[in-house]
N, C-alpha and C positions, 0 to 999 in steps of 0.2 A: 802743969808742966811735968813733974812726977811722975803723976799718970799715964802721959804720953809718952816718958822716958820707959814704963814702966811696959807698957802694950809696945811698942816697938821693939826692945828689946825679948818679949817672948816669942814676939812674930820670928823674930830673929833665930831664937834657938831652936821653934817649932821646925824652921826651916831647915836648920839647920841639920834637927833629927831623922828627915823626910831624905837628906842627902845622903846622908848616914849610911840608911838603911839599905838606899838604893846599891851605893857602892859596897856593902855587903853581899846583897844579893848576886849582884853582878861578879863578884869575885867567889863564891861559893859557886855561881853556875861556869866561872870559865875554869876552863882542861875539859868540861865535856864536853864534845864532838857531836851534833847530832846526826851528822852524815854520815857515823862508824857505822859500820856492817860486820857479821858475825862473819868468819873468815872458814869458808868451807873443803870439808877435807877432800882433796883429789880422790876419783872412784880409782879402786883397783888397777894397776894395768894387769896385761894376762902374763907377761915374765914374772910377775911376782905368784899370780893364781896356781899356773896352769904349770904346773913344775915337772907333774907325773908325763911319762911317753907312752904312748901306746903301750898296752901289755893286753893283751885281751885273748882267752880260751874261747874255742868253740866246740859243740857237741852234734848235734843232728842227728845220728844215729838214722831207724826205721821210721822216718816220721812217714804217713800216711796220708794227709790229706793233699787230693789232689795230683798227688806225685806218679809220675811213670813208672818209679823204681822202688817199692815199697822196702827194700833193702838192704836201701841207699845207707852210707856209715861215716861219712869225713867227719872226723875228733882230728885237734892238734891244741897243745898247751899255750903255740905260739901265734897269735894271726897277726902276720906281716902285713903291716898295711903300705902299698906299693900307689896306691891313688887316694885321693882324698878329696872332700867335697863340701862344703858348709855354707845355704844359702839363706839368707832369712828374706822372705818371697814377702810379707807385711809385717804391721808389727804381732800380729798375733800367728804367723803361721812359719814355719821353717823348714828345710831339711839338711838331711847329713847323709853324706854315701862314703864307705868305705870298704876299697877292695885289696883285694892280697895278690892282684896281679896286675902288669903293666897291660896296656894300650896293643902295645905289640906281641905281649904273650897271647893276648887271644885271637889265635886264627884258627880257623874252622870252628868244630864243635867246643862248649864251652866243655872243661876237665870239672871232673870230678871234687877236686879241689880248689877251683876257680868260684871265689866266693864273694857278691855284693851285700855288704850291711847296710842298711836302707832305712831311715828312720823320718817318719814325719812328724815335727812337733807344735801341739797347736795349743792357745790359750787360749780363754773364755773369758768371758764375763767382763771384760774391758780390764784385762790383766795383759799384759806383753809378755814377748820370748824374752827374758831373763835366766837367771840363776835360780835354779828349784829343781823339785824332783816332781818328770812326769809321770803319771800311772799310766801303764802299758795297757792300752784296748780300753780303757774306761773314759768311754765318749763324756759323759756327765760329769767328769771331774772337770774341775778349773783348768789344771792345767795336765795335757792326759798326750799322748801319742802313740802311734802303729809301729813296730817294728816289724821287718821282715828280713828274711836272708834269701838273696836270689841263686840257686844251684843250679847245677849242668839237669840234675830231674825236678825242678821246677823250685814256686815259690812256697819257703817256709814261712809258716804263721805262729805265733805264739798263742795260739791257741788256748780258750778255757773249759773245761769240763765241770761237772758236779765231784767233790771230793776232790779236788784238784788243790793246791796251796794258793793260796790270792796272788794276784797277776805282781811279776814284777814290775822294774821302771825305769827309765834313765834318767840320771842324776846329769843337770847342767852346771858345771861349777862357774860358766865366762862363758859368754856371749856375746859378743859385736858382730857387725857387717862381716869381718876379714878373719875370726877368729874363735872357736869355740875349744872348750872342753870340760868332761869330766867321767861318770862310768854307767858300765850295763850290770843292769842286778836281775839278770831273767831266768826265767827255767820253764818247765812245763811237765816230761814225766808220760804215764799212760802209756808205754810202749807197747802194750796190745791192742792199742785203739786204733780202728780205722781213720779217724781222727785228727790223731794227734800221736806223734812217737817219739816221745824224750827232750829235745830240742838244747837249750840252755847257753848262754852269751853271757859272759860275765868277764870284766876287767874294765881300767881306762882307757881313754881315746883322747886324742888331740889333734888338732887341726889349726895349722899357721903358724908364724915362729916369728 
């Protein structure tokens, strides 16, 4: 009878311990959540990016290739940008135009200072139009695009020669559908070349508000 009093009552505490444990466990694993999610920070918007306004120098000078007016000279510190333009055509390909006169100032022959900034920006290698810096005329880079300036004596190129300083680039700080900005770091130089004569674009640009 002992015996039996004896096994019963371990049965009992065994039990007892198993319950224990349980409700241990149970209270160590509750306040964790397993459905938390790590809480992601909102991307940039472009009020916050895109602060700089347009400032942008042009040069051009005797540039020569192609041109009707070998020298040809518009320099101003100021390019007033009067139109604007920012399309991004897939996710790897884009452009940007920007000109310093209105719609209605061009009638007839385009002026001498009637100036399109033209820029195509393309990505590679399953990289998107983002925020980066493209290298100007370097097909092979990842991420690389053409600049041009459209004039009253034709189209300027940023041309590269041998001995020349490595191409510059535009810098994209913000990119969406509706909104871009950032700057031009170009030059080129050789003003005795057939060529190529001086050229240089540099400053920020903005587009959409």
């Amino acid at each position: 009878m002992n015996k039996q009093i004896t096994r019963i009552t371990a049965m009992l505490l065994l039990a007892a311990g198993i319950t224990s444990c349980g409700d241990k466990k149970a209270e160590g694993e509750e306040g964790k959540d397993s459905t938390a999610t790590v809480e992601e920070k909102p991307a940039p918007a472009f009020a916050d990016v895109c602060k700089d306004e347009n400032a942008m120098t042009m040069t051009i000078k005797g540039y020569g290739y192609g041109m009707s007016d070998k020298k040809y000279a518009y320099e101003t510190t100021n390019f007033e940008v009067k139109q604007s333009s920012w399309t991004i055509k897939t996710d790897s390909t884009a452009t940007l135009k920007l000109s310093n006169y209105t719609a209605a100032d061009l009638v007839g022959d385009r002026k001498d200072d009637q100036v399109d900034i033209m820029v195509e920006f393309r990505a590679k290698g399953g990289k998107k139009i983002e925020a980066a810096s493209f290298v100007n005329g370097d097909y092979q880079s990842p991420m690389n695009c053409t600049t041009t300036m459209i004039t009253a004596k034709g189209t300027v190129y940023f041309n590269w020669l041998a001995g020349m300083p490595e191409s510059g680039n535009v810098k994209l700080n913000f990119a969406d559908a509706d909104h871009v900005c950032g700057s031009f770091t170009l030059a080129a130089e050789k003003p005795d070349s057939d060529m190529i004569g001086t050229v240089r674009l540099n400053g920020t640009f903005k587009v959409g508000e």
